[in-house]
N, C-alpha and C positions, 0 to 999 in steps of 0.2 A: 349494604355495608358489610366490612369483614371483619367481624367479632374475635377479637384473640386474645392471648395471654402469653408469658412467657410460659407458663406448666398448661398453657392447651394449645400448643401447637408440637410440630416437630421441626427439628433442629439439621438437616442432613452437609451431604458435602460432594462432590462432583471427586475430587478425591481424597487422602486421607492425610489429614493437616489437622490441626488444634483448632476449635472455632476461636476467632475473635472478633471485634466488631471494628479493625481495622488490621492492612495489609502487613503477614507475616514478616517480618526484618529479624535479623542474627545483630545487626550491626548497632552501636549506643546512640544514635541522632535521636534529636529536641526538636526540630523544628516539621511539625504534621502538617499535613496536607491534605484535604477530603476535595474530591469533586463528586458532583452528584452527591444525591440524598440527603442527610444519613437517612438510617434506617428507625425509626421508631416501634419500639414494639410495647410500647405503652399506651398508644393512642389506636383508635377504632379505624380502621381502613376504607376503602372504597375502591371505586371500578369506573372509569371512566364512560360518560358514554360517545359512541364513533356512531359513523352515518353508516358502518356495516361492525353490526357487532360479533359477528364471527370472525372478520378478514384478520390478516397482517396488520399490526403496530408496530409504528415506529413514536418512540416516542425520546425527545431533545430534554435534556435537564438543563435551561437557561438560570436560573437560578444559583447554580454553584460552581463557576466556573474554575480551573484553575488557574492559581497563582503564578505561578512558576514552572520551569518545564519539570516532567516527573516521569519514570517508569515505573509502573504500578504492577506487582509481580501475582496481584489478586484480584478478586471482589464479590461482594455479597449483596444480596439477593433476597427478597421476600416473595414466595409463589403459592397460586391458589391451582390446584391438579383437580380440575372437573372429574375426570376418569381416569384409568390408568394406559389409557394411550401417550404418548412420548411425544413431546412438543418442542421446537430447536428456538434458539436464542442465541441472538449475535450483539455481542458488544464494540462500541468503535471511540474515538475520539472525533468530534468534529470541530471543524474550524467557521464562525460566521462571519462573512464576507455580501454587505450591504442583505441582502433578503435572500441567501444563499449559505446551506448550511451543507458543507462539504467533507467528506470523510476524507480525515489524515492520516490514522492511524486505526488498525481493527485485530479484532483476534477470529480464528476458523468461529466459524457456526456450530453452538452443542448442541445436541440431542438430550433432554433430559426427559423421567417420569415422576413419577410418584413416588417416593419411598416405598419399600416392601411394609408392610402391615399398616400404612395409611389410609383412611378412608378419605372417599371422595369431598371435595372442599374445604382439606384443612390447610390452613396457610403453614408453610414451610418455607423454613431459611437454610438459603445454601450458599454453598463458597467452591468458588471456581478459582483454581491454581494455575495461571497459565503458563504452557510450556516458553513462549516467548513473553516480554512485558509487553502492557500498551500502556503508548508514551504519548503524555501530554505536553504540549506547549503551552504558555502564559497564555490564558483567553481561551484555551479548547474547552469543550463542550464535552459530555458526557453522553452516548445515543445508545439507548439500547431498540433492538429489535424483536418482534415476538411471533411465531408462525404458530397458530395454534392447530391442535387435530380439529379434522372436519367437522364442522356442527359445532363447535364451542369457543366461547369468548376467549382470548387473552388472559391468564389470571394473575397478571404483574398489580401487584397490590400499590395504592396508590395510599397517601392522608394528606394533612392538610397541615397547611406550612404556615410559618408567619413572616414566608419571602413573600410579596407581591409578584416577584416576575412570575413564579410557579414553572410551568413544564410546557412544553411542545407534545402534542401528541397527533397522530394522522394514519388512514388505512394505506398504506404507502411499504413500500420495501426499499428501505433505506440501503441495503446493501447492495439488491441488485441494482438501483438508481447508481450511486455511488455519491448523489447529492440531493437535497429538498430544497425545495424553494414554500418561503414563507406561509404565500397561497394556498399550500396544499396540507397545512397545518393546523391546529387550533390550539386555542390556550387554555391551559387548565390556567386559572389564576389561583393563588396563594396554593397551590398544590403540588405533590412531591411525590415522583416513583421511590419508591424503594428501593434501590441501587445504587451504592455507594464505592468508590474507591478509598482507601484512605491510607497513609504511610508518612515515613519520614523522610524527608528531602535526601537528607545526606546518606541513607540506604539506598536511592534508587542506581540502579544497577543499569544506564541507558547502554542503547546498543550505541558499540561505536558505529559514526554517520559514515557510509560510503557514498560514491563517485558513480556512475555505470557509464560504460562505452560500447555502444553494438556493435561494434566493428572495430576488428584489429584482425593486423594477420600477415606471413611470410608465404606467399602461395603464389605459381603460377599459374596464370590465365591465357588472355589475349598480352600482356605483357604479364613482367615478374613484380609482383605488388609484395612489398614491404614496409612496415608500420616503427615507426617511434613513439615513445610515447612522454612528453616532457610534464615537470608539474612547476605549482606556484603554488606558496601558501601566503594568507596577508595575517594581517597582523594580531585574529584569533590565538595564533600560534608560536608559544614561546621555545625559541630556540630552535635545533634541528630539530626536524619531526619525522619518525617512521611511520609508513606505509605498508600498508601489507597487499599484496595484490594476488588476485586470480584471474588467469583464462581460462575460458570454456572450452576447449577448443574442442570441434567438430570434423575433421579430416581423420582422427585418430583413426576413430567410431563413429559413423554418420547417425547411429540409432539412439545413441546418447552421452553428455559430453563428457569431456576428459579435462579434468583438472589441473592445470599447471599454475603453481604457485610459486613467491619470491617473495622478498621484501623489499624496500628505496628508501630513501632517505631524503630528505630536501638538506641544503646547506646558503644561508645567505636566503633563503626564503624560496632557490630553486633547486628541482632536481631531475634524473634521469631516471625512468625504469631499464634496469639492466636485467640480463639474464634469460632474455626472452630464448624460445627455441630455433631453430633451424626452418623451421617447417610446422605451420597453424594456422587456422582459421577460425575467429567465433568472437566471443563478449568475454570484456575484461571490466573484472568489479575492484576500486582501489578503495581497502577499509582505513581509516586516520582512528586507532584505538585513542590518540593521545589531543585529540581533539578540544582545545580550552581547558585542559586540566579537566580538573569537575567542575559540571556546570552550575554557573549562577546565576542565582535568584532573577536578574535582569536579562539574560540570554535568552534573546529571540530570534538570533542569526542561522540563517540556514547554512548547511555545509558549502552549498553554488554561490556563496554570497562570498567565501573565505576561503576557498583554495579553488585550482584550475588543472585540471588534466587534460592534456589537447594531444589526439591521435595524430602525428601527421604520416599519411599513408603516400607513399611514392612509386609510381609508374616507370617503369625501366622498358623501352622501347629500344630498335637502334638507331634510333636518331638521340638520343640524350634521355633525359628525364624530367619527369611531369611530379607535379603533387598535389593533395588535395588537407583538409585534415578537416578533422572533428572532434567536438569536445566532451569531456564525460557530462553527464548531468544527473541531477540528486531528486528526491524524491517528487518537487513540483511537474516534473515532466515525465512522468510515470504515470500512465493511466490505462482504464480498461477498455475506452474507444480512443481511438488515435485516429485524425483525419491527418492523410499524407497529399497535397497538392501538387500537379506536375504541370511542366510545360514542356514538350520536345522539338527542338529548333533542327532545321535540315542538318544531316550527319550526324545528329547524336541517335543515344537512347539512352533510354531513365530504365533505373533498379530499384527498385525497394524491396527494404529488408524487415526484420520485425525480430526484436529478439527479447530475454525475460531472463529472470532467475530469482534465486531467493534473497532476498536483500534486509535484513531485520529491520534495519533501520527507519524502513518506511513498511512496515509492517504487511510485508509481503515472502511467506513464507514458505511458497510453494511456485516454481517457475511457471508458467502458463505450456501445457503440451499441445492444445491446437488454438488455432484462433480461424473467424469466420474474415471472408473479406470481400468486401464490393467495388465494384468502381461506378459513381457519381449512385443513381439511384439504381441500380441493374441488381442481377442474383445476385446471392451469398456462397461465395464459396469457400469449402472448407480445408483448412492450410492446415499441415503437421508440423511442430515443432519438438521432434526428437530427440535432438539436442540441444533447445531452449533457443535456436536461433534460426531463420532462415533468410535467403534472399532468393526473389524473385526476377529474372533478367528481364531486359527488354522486354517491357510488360507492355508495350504498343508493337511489339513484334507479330509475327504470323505465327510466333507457334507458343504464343504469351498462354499462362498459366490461367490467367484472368481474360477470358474470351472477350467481357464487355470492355478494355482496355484497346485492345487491337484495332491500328488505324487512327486512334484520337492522337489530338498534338496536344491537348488541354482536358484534365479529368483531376477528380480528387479520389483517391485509392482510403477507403477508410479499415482500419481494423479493430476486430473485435475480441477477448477473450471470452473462451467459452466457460472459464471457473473463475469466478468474478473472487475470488481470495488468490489469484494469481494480478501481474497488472506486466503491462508490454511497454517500449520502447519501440518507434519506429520511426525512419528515416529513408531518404530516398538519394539516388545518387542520377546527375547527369553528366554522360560520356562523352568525349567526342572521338569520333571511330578511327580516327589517322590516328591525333596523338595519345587517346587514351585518356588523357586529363580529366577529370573529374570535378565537380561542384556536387558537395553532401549536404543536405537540411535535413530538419527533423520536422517532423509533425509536430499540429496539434494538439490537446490533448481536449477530446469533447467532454468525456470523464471522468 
């Protein structure tokens, strides 16, 4: 059991903010919000026991889900520090989906220790400020994760609740997974980590939802490929709506990309991106800052569900013109293993591509720089992405990137990222070698 008090414990903080026992706001909102927890620091504690009581915990707060969607700009923390070696903890939002608990949203992995002048096993509260929010949807979940130093338990302090559902808990790494399945879980019943979020509705500062497109671009090849790119908003969205866009673009600097930014507009519910360059190649991310106004209480519409950004990319040969298009897509189809299927019919050949960036709104804040990649069960090989994008030609070719690829008419090309706080996009293009014409899919997301 973990014996404590408010005047016998210490009190610390990840960085330097006011403690409170809910999430820092400037702004006047009434209407709170807690997932996860709360924190009790009047009642006697405890420690779960796992079938490996040194390993990795992952443990799910079923018990207090959220209400409504929310950006939580904090959260606090009760921790037992065995010694003063440094142990990392990951927070995430997850979503349950039949016996399937999937991460939506997450913050980087901390490194934390001990306080300076604390002795070994006294429980401490801390408050982590994150530099991006994590954002809840109506029904997410609360997951924290715990890597402890070698040789010692977890000291995520646990009591005891008067919910029934109580916790999820398992020797599992919820992050590097990216999902759990029920099976691999146990229940604490009537039982509660210590780890709460908690704020007011009308403070949450969400990110505006973006769009992402792997492919766009004015470049010539085997023909001169140039991209449009039109949009659609439904009826989320009152009145015109501005857009903000970025390309990456990658011909600048091929070692890392170059920003080109604009703004669009929709009118009547459609619109054009203008302004594009002369000359680019790479991912174009389109943010909707004005997205539902602010959202409400009953908002559980994804951004793919309410507007539509479709590349169409056109082939200039001299015999006329060809085209091909693809559409942006929002955080569902963003993941850190992506299976890409092909099939290559006489005269063509298939590309795939794989591209990333930072995107907040699906809490990914760091592009992915390499990723691993196979085809069907064969090596791993390892792909750079220097500028957050790359494509691979003729991957059944003779002089294909992917060895195990050359010669198949039928494979699935899978990718991997290597920093699983990065997530990819990938897609595959089939050619046909007279006209150039093209068919683009996207992968699935195993992830």
């Amino acid at each position: 059991m973990v014996g404590r008090s408010l005047f016998g414990m210490f009190i610390g903080f990840i960085c330097i903010v006011p403690l409170s026992l809910q999430a820092q706001t400037t702004c006047g909102g009434t209407r709170l919000l807690t997932v996860g927890g709360p924190l009790r620091l009047d009642v006697e504690g405890f420690f779960p026991t796992l079938p490996d009581q040194t390993g990795i915990m992952t443990v799910i707060d079923v018990s207090r889900p959220a209400m409504t969607r929310y950006a939580t700009p904090s959260l606090l923390f009760e921790y037992v520090f065995p010694d003063a070696r440094p142990v990392q903890i990951f927070f995430a939002a997850v979503r349950a989906s039949g016996q399937t608990y999937r991460i939506v949203d997450q913050e980087p992995t901390f490194q934390i220790a001990a306080s300076v002048g604390t002795g070994p096993g006294r429980a401490e509260v801390r408050q982590i400020v994150f530099d991006h929010p994590l954002v809840f949807d109506s029904g997410d979940l609360l997951a924290t994760v715990v890597r402890p130093a070698t040789g010692t338990a977890p000291g995520l302090v646990f009591f005891n609740s008067a919910s029934p559902q109580g916790v999820l808990v398992g020797n599992i790494d919820l992050a590097q997974a990216g999902s759990a399945q029920l099976s691999q879980l146990a229940s604490v019943r009537s039982g509660a980590a210590a780890v709460v979020v908690q704020g007011t509705i009308e403070c949450a500062a969400i990110p505006a939802p973006e769009l992402f497109i792997p492919v766009v671009g004015d470049i010539q090849g085997l023909a001169h490929y140039s991209t449009d790119v039109s949009l659609f908003t439904g009826p989320g969205f009152a009145g015109p709506v501005t857009i903000n866009w970025t390309v990456r673009d990658r011909t600048l600097n091929p070692n890392a990309p170059t920003s080109i930014t604009g703004t669009a507009a929709t009118t009547n519910s459609v619109g054009t991106i203008t302004g594009l360059p002369a000359s680019y190649l790479g991912s174009m991310t389109l943010s909707f800052p004005g997205y539902n106004g602010q959202y409400k209480t009953n908002d559980t519409i994804r951004l793919s569900d309410d507007a539509m950004a479709t590349a169409r990319i056109t082939a200039r040969i001299p015999l006329g013109e060809t085209g091909s298009s693809i559409n942006g897509v929002s955080c569902e189809r963003i993941g850190h293993t992506i299976a890409m299927p092909f099939h290559v019919t006489e005269n063509h050949r298939v590309n795939v591509g794989v591209a990333s960036a930072q995107l907040n709104s699906c809490g990914i804040y760091a592009p992915a720089t390499l990723v691993t990649v196979r085809v069907n069960n064969g090596a791993s090989v390892t792909i750079p992405l220097p500028a957050e994008t790359v494509q691979l030609d003729n991957i059944t070719g003779p002089n294909s990137l992917l060895p195990d690829a050359i010669g198949l008419t039928d494979g699935v090309v899978y990718f991997t990222v290597t920093d699983e706080a990065s997530r990819i996009v990938a897609y595959s293009s089939l050619l046909d070698n007279a006209s150039q014409s093209a068919t683009l899919t996207y992968g699935m997301v195993i992830r």
